[in-house]
N, C-alpha and C positions, 0 to 999 in steps of 0.2 A: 504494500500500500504506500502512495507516496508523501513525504514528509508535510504534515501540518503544521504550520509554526503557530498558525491562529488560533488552533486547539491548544497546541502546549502552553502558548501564551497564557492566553484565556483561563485555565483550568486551574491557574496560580488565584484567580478571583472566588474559588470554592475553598479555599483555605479557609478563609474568612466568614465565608456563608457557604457550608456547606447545601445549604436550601434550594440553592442556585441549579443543584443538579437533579433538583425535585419536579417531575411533573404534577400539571392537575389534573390527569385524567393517565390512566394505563388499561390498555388494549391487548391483546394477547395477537390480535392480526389485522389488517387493513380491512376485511372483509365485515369487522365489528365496530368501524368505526360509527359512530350516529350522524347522521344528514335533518337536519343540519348539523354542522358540529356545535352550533352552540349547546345543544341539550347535554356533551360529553362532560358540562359544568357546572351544571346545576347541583349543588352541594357546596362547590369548591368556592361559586360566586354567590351565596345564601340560595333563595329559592327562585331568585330570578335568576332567567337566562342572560346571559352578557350577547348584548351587542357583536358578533362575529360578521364582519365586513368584508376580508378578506383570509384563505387558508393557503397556508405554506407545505407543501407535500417534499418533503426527502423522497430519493428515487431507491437507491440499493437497500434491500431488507426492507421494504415498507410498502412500495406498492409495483416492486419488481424484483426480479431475481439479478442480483449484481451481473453487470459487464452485459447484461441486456435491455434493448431500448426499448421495451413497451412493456405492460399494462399485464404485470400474472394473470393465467385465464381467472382464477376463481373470484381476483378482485374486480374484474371489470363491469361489474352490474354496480359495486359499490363507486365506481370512479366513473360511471358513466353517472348515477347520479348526484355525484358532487359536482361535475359541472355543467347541469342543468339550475343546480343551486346557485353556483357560485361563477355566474358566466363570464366568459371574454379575462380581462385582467384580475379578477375576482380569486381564481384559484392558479397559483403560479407554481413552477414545479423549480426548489433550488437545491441543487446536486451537486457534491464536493469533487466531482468528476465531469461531469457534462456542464459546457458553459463557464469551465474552472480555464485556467493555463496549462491545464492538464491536457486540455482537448486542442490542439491545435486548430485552427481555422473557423471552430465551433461545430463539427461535421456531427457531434456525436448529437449535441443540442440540436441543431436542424432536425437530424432523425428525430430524437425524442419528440421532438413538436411535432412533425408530420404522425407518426406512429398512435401520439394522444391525440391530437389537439388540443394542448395546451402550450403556454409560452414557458419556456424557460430559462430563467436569468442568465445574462451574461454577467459576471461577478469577478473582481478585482483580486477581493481578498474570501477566503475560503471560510467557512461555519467553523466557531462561529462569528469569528470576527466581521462577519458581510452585513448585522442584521441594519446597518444605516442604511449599505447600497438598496435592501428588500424595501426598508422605508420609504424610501423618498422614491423608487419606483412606483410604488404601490399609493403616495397621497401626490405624486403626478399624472396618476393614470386616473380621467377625469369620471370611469366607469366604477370605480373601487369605494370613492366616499368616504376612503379612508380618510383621517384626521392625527388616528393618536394610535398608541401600539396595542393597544388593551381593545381594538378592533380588529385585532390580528389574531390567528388561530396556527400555529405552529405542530406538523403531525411527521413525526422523525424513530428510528429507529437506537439513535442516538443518546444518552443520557451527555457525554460530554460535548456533542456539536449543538444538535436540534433541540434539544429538549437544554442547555447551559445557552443557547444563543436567545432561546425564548425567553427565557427568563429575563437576560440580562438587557432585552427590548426591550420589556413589559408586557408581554402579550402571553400569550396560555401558547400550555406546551400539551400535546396528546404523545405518549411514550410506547409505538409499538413494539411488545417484549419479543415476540417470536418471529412475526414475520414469515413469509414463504418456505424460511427454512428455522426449527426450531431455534429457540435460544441456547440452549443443551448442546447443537452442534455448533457454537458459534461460543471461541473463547472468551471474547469479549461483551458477548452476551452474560456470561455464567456472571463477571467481573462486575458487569453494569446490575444485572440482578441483586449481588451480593452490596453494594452499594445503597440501590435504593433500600434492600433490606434492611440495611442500617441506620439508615435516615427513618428508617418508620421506628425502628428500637428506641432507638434516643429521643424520639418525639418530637423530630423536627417536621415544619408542614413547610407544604409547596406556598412559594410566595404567589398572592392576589393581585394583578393586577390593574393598576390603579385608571385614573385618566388622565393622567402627565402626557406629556408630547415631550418628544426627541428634542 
């Protein structure tokens, strides 16, 4: 896999706030996520639903099988209905792979978008250092409505990119554990498991977010 420095970085900010690396919602596969996604919060945000204006989808372990560029069969009724929900700029797809430096030319992102139909960030710095470039995409794309990050709905396999970048937004993280391929087979899965278990021992909660602006 190749080197993250935005993750390394980044992950020195959980020293502090371990909470950072806490979702508010865990999923066990893409195919359980709830559409809307706002309803994945209710609990975390009292009994109301939070406002979800725009969802951020991770590609490998989440709603694909890594180093492939489309849509797992069994998730595809659930991601055909998300962007019925969440049309045009609304649901964008940001990959520490496609659309990264990683991809030369962008060829992998082209595919991904033809493959989905959906847009896929082109992005500077890598999850989760990128969550300004998602920003300011997403409250200049005049279809989104976005305003503030706590309209953001973040859905990642990740505890330290996707679910640490959400956080460090503002906006809600959904924490898919297994994915197309168990967590069990995935080392960094068992690690990330072991984590959140931890954070739930000690009694730390996932932070709420607020309505601050960037």
């Amino acid at each position: 896999m190749p080197f993250n420095l935005s993750a390394t970085v980044n992950i020195l900010r959980t020293l502090k706030n371990p909470a950072l690396l806490y979702p508010q919602c865990t999923i066990s596969t893409f195919d359980q996520l709830p559409v809307p996604v706002s309803k994945a919060f209710v609990g975390a945000a009292g009994e109301k639903e939070p406002d979800i204006r725009a969802v951020i989808l991770d590609k490998d372990n989440c709603f694909s099988i890594p180093h492939e560029l489309e849509v797992y069969p069994a998730y595809r009724e659930t991601f055909e209905r998300l962007k019925k929900e969440y049309p045009g700029n609304r649901l964008l797809i940001v990959s520490n792979s496609a659309g990264t430096w990683d991809d030369p030319g962008n060829k992998e992102a082209d595919l991904l978008e033809k493959n989905t139909g959906v847009k896929v960030l082109r992005h500077a710095t890598k999850k989760p250092g990128c969550y300004n470039e998602i920003f300011e995409f997403l409250k200049k794309s005049p279809d989104t409505g976005v305003t503030r990050p706590d309209q953001i709905a973040v859905v990642g396999d990740r505890l330290a990119t996707d679910v640490l970048m959400a956080n460090m937004m503002g906006s809600w993280a959904v924490w898919v554990k297994d994915g197309p391929r168990p967590a069990n087979e995935k080392l960094y899965g068992k690690i990330e498991a072991g984590i959140k278990g931890m954070l739930e021992r000690r009694g730390w909660e996932p932070p709420v977010p607020s309505s601050r602006t960037l």
